[in-house]
C-alpha positions in Angstrom: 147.3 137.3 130.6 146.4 134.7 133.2 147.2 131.1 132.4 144.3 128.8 132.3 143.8 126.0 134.9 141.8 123.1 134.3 139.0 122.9 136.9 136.3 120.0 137.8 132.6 120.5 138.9 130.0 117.9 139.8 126.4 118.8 138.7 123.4 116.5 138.9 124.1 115.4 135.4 127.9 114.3 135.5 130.8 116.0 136.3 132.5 118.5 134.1 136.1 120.0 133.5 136.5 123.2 132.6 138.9 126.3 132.6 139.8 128.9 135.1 141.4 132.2 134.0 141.7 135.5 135.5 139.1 134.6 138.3 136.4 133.7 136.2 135.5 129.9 134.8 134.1 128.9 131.8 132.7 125.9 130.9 131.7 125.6 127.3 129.3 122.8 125.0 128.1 121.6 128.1 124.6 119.5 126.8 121.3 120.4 127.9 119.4 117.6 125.7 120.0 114.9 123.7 122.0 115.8 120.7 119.0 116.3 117.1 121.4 114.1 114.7 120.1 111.4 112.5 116.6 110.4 112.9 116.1 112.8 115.9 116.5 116.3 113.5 112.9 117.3 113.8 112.0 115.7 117.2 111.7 117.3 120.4 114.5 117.9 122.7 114.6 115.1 124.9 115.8 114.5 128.4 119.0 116.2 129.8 122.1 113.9 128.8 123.9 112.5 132.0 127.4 110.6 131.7 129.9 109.0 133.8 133.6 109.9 133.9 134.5 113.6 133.5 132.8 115.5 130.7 135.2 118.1 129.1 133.6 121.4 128.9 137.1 123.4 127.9 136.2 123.5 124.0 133.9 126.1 122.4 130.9 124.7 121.1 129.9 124.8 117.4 126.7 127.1 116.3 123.8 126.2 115.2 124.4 125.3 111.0 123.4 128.5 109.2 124.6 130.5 106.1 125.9 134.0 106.8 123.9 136.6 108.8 121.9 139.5 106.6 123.7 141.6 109.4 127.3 140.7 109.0 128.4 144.3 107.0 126.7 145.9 110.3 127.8 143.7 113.8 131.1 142.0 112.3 130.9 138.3 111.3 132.9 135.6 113.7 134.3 132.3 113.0 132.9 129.5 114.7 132.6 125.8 114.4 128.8 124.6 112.6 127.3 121.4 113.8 123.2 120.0 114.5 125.0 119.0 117.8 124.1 122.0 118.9 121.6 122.0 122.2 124.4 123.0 124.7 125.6 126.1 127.1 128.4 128.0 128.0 128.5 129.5 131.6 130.9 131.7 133.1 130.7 132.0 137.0 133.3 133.6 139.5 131.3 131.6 141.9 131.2 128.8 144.0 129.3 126.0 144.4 126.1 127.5 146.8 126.9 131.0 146.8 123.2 131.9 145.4 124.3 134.5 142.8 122.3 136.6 140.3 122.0 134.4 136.8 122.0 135.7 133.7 120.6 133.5 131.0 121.4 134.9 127.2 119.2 134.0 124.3 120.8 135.2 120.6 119.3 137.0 118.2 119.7 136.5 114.7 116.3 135.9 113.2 115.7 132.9 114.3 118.7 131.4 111.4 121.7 132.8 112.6 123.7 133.6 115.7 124.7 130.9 118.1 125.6 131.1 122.0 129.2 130.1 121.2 130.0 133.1 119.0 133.0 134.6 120.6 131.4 138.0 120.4 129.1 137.1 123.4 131.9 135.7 125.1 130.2 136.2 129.3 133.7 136.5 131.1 133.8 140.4 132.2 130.0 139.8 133.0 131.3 137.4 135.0 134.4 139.0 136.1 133.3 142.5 137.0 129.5 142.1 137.5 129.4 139.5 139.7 126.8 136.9 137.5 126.9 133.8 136.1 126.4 133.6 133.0 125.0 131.4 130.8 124.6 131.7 127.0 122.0 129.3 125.0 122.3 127.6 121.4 118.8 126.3 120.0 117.9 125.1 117.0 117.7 127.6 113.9 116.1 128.1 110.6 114.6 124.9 108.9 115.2 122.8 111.5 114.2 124.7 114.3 110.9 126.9 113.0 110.0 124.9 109.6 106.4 126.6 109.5 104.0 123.6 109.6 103.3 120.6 111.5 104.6 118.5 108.9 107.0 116.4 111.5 105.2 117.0 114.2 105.9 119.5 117.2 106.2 123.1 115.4 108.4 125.5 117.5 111.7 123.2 118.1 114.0 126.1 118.9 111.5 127.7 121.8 111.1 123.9 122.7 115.0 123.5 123.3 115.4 127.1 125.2 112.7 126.2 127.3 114.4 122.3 127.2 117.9 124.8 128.5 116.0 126.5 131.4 114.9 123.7 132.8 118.7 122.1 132.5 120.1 125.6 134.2 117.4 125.8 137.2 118.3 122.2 138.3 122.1 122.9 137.7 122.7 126.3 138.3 123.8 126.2 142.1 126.5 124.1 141.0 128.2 127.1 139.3 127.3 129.5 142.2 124.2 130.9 140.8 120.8 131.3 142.4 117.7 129.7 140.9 115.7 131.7 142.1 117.4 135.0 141.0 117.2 133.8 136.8 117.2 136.7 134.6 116.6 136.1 131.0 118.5 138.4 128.9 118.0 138.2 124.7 118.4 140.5 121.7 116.4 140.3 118.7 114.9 136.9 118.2 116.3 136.2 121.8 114.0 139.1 122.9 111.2 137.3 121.2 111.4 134.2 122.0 111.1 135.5 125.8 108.1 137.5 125.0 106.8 134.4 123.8 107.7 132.5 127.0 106.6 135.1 129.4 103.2 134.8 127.0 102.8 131.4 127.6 102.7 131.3 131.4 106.0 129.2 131.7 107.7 132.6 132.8 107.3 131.8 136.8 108.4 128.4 136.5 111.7 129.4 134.6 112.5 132.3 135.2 112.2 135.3 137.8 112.8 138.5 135.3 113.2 139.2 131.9 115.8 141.5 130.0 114.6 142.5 126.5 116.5 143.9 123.9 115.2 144.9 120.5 112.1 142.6 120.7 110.7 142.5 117.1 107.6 141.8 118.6 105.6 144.2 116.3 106.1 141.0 113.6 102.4 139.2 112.8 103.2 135.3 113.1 101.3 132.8 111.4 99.0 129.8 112.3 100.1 126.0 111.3 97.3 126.1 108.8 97.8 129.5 107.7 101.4 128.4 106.5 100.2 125.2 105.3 99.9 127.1 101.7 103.3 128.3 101.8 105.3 124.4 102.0 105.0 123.7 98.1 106.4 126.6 97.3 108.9 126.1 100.0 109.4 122.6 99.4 109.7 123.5 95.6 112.4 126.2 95.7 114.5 123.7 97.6 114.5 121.2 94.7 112.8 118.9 96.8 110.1 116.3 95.8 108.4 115.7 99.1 109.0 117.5 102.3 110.2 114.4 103.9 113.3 114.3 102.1 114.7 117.1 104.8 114.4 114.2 107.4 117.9 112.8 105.8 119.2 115.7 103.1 122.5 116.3 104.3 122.2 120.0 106.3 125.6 121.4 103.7 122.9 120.9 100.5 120.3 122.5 103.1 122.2 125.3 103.4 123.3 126.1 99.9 119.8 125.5 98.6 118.4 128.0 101.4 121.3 131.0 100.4 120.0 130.2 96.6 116.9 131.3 98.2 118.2 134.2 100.1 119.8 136.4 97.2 116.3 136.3 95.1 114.7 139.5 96.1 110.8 138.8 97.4 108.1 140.9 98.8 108.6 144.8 99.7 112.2 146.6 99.7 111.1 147.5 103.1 110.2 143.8 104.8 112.7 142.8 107.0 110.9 139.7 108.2 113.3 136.7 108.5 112.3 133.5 106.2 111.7 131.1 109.3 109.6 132.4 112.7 107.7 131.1 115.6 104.3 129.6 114.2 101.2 130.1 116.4 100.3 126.8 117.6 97.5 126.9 119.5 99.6 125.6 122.4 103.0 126.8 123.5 101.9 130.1 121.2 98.0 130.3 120.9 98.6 134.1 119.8 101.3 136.6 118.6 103.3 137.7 122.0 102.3 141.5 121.7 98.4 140.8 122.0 98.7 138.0 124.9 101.1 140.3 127.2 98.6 143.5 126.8 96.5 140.7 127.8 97.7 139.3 130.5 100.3 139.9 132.5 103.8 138.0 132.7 102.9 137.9 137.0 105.4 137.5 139.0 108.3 138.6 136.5 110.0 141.9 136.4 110.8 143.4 132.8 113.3 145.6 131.3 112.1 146.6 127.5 114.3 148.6 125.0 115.3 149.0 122.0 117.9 151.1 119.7 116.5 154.3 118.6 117.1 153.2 114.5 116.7 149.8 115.0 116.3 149.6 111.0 119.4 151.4 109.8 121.1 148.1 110.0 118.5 146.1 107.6 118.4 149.3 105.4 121.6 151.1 105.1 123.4 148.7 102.6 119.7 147.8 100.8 120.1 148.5 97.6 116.7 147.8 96.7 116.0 151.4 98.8 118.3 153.5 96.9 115.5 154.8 93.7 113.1 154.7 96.5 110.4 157.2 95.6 108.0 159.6 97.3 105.0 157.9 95.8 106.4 154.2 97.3 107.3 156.1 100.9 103.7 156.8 101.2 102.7 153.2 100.0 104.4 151.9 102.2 103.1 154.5 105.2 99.5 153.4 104.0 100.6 149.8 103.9 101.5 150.0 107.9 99.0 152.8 108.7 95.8 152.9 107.2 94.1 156.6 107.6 96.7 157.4 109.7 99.5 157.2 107.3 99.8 161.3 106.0 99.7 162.5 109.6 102.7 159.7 110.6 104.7 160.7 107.3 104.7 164.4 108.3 105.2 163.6 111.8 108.0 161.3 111.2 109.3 163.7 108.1 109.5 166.9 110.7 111.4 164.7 113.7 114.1 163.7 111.3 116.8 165.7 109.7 118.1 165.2 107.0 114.3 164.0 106.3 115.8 161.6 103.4 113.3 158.6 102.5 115.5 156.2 103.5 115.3 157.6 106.9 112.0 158.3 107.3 111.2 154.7 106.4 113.5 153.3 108.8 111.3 155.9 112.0 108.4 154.4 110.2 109.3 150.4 110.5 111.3 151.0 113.9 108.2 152.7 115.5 105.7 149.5 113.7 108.2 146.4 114.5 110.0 147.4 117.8 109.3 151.0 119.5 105.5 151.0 119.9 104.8 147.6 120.4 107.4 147.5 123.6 106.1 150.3 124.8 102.6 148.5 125.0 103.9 145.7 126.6 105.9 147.8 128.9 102.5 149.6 129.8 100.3 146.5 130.3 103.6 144.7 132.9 103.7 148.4 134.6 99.8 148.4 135.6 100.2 145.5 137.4 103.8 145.2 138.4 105.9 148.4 139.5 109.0 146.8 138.3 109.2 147.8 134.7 111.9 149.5 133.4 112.4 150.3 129.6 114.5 152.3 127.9 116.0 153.5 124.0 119.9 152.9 123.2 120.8 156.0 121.1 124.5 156.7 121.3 125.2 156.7 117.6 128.0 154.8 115.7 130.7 156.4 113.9 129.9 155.0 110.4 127.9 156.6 108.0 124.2 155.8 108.1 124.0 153.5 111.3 123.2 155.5 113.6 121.6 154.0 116.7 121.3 150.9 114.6 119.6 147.0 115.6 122.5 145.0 117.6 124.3 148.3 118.8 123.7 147.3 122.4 124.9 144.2 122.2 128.9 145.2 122.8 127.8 147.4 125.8 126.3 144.8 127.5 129.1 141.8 127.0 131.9 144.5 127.2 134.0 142.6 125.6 135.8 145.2 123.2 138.7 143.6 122.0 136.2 141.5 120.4 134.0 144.3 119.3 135.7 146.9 118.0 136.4 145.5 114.7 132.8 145.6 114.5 131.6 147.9 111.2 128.8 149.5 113.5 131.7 150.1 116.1 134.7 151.0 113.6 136.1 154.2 114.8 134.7 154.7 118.2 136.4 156.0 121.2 137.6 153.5 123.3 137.2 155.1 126.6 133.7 156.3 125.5 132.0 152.8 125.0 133.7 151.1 127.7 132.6 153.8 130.5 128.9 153.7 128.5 129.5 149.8 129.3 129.8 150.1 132.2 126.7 152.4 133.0 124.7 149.8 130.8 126.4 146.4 132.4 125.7 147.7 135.8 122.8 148.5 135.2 121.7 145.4 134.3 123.7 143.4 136.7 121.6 145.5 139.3 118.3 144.7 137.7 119.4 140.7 137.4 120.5 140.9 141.6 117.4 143.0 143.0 114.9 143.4 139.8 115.8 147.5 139.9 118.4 148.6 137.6 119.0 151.5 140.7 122.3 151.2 142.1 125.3 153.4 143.5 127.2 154.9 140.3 124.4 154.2 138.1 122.2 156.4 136.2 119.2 157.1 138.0 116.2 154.8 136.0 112.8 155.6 136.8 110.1 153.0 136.5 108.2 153.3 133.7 105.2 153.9 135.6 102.3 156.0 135.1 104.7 159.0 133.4 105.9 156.2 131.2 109.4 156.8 131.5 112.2 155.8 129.3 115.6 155.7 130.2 117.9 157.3 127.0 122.0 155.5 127.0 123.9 158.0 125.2 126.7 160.4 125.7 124.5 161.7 128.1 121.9 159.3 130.1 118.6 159.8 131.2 115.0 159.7 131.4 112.3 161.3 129.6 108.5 160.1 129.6 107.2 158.8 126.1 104.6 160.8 124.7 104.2 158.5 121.4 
């Protein structure tokens, strides 16, 4: 292995030190606003830090604070330093300073409580490395303190508010590291995918960003107004052990935390919901609607899109549910009618004749993967494709090894970073060929590196990817790749 160098950079903030290895340096924790600690928890983020001296950038930065993800049994769980000093990036570049290179930003999923851009599982060296981007991974605020559902200290929305806070720091920074401004590709998974649908809603997309990477976009989840959620804070305030609302202002964020996991292990609602407890509230500003209605709407213009999503996107929330396992014929079609209305019998014997084995547990997860992910991408991917040709989307479906994950939620995630000595302790990876998922990374990271350099996915020794187009075409990743058109 390559020893590490210390290297210095000068950006129009201050100048940082950082590390060089193998070709490729990283500079990590580097602050894109002022620091949310003390009175400043539920404020928005503020101007870009700058500083005098050299700032060191050669440490990992901590995560968001958070309890441990729902998904953890599925995509692996990774150790990482927790702090509220959390608004900062890590950037990988091979670059240097004015070399105009594609950018790609990456926004974590995790429900909007857990994940962070420091995790070493998103680690943007052999992006770096062997696609030739910069990359740049962002941590925002989570949970309570980044999407507490009502106005009740002020601006709602604090996480979208910092990633947007982030892309403002990277387009005045970025040709520092080698990267082109104007060639910014968002990338995110999950509630990263979201929270770009929501930003490509809002009209800030041109100013931002020039395309936009989804991956696993839960968009088909119904958000609620401030004053729709206003009835929900008692409660909320109550299960915490809290008096009045404004004692989060100072609680210490441990007590936070182990209140909040109280919380998690009471089962609420149906088996079925996988709705996370915090989400983006409509605001009548930033989000005056849900991100699926305003981008059949109105188009993101001027922003190329890639859609996808993982062809049983719910086998990670449902394969260790043990709240699914006496789960009934009578409650499968509840819960049909519940999504579907009058349309529910035909869906259930459609769904129930595409799937073998039929069980109920897998039907439901066709059922809530089509509602929360697969159909409403594929409107959004319709309503960009009328008015700009270069949409792509596409469905991950190689399959994991382990029993019941199939072509689960997160699966893409090692196939884009690459990074398998990280990944293949993974559950949802356990077992896998080696040589398998590192040529299907390859196919995928080029793929993507293509689309973030030219806003095509096209290139020499990549799978051919149609546009979606008019035939509405989806590109299939799995042991063998390609298109078909999407007759759903």
């Amino acid at each position: 292995m390559t020893s590490a160098l210390h290297i210095e950079l000068e950006t129009p903030f201050g100048r940082l030190r950082g590390q060089r290895s193998d070709g490729v340096a990283a500079y990590r924790r580097v602050p894109y606003a002022q620091a949310p600690l003390g009175s400043r928890r539920f404020a928005m983020p503020g101007p870009a830090p700058q500083w005098t001296g050299v700032h060191d950038a050669t440490r990992p930065g901590p995560i968001p604070p958070q309890n441990p993800s729902r998904l953890d049994d599925v995509m692996g769980a990774y150790d990482a330093e927790q702090s509220e000093d959390c608004l900062h990036l890590d950037i990988w570049t091979g670059h240097q300073t004015g070399d105009r290179a594609p950018v790609l930003v990456f926004i974590h999923g995790g429900g909007f409580t857990t994940g962070g851009g420091s995790l070493p599982c998103y680690d943007g060296s052999l992006l770096a490395k062997e696609n030739g981007l910069v990359v740049v991974n962002i941590s925002y605020r989570l949970g309570i303190l980044g999407f507490w559902p009502h106005s009740d200290f002020g601006t709602l929305n604090l996480g979208l508010h910092d990633q947007i806070a982030a892309l403002r720091w990277i387009k005045q920074a970025i040709t520092c590291f080698g990267g082109d401004p104007e060639r910014i590709t968002v990338a995110g998974q999950s509630a990263g995918a979201f929270s770009i649908a929501t930003h490509m809603a809002s009209g800030l997309a041109p100013s931002l960003f020039k395309r936009a990477f989804m991956m696993s976009a839960p968009v088909g989840l119904k958000l609620r107004s401030d004053e729709e959620s206003k009835p929900f804070v008692p409660t909320l305030v109550a299960d915490l052990g809290l008096q009045d609302v404004n004692e989060l202002r100072t609680l210490p964020i441990e007590q936070i935390l182990a209140r909040m996991q109280g919380l998690a292990s009471k089962p609420t609602g149906s088996p079925a919901d996988i709705a996370p407890p915090f989400l983006p509230v409509l605001d009548g500003d930033l989000l005056p609607r849900d991100p699926h209605a305003s981008l059949q709407a109105v188009c993101a213009i001027g922003c190329d899109v890639v859609i996808g999503v993982t062809r049983e996107e719910l086998a990670a929330f449902y394969v260790h549910n043990p709240r699914l396992n006496e789960l009934t014929d009578e409650t499968l079609e509840e819960l049909f009618r519940r999504e579907l209305g009058d349309e529910a019998a035909s869906a259930l014997s459609r769904i129930r004749a595409e799937r073998v084995p039929s069980t109920r547990r897998a039907v439901l997860t066709d059922l809530n993967t089509e509602v929360t992910f697969l159909n409403p991408s594929i409107d959004i991917a319709a309503a960009q494709s009328a008015r700009n040709p270069n949409t792509y989307a596409y469905s991950f479906d190689w399959q994991t090894p382990g029993s019941g994950l199939s072509a689960c939620h997160c699966l893409d995630l090692p196939f884009l970073f690459g990074n398998f000595d990280v990944w293949m302790s993974a559950p949802m990876l356990r077992g896998a060929d080696r040589r398998e998922v590192e040529e299907l990374s390859r196919s995928y990271r080029g793929a993507v590196a293509s689309f973030a350099a030219t806003g095509d996915p096209n290139g020499s020794e990549l799978p051919r990817w149609p546009a979606f187009g008019p035939g509405r075409a989806v590109l299939h990743f799995d042991r063998r790749i390609a298109a078909s058109g999407y007759l759903g």
